[in-house]
N, C-alpha and C positions, 0 to 999 in steps of 0.2 A: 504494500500500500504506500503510494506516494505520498506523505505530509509535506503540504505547502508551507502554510505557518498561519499566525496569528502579527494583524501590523496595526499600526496606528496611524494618524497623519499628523504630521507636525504640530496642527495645533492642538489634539488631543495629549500627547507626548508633553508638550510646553502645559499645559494645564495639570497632571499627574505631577510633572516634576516639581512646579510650583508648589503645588502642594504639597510633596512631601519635602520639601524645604520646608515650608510654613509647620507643619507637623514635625520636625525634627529628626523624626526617624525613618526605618520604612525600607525597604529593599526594591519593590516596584509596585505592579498590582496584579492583583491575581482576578481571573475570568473566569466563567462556569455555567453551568445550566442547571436548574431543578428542575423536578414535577409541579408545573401550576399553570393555574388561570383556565380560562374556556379551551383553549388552543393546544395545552399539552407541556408547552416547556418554557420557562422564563430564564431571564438571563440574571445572573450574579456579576456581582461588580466589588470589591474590597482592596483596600489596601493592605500589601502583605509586610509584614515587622521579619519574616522568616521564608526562607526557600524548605520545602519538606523534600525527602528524597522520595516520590513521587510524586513530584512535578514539574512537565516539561518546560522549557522556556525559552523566550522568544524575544528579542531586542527589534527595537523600532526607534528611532532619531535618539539611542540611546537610554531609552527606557524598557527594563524588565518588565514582561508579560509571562505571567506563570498560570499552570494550567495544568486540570489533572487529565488521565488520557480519555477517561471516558465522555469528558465535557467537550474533548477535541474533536469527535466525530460529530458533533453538531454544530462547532465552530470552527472549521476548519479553512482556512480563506478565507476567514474573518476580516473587515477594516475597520477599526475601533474609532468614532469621530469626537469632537469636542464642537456642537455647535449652539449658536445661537436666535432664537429666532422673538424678535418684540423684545418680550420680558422674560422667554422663558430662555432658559440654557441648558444642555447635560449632555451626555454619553449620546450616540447615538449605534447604534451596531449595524453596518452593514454587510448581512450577513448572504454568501450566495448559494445556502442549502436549503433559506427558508422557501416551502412550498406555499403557506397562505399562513398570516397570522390573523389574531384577534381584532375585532372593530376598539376598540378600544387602545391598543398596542402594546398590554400587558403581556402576552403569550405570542407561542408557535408555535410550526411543526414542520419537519425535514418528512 
């Protein structure tokens, strides 16, 4: 099986690293999926203080993405954004295995 990876774009990357300046500590950020919502599977997003040795990982404009394997077959080709839009802002995940998500954009499913 070919693994692509896990990337971010610059201004995502510039946002993470900011903030774990601001937070002091920190190693990168760690990525994931759970069981939820109408659609099947939501996405996790945390700041990680530690690498575990089962977790893959993946550098983007210098910033650690870490990742367990089984989160990786649903993100796989992942582009992790940082945008803006009005008032609101956050993460965005542009993901290219999702088939149809949630009307609301809590969930999905590969």
């Amino acid at each position: 099986m070919l693994i692509m990876a896990i990337t971010m774009t610059e201004q995502a990357a510039k946002h993470v690293s900011n903030f774990l300046a601001k937070r002091g500590k920190g190693v990168g950020l760690r990525l994931g999926v759970r069981t939820s919502g109408c659609s099947g599977m939501a996405y996790t997003l945390e700041f990680a203080d530690e690498i575990s040795a089962d977790d893959l990982q993946f550098e983007s404009h210098g910033v650690k993405v870490l990742i367990d394997a089984k989160s990786l077959a649903y993100l796989d080709g992942t582009e992790l954004d940082y945008t803006r839009e009005g008032l609101n802002e956050g993460f965005k995940f542009n993901n290219p295995n999702v088939k149809n998500a949630c009307g609301c954009g809590e969930s999905f499913n590969v």
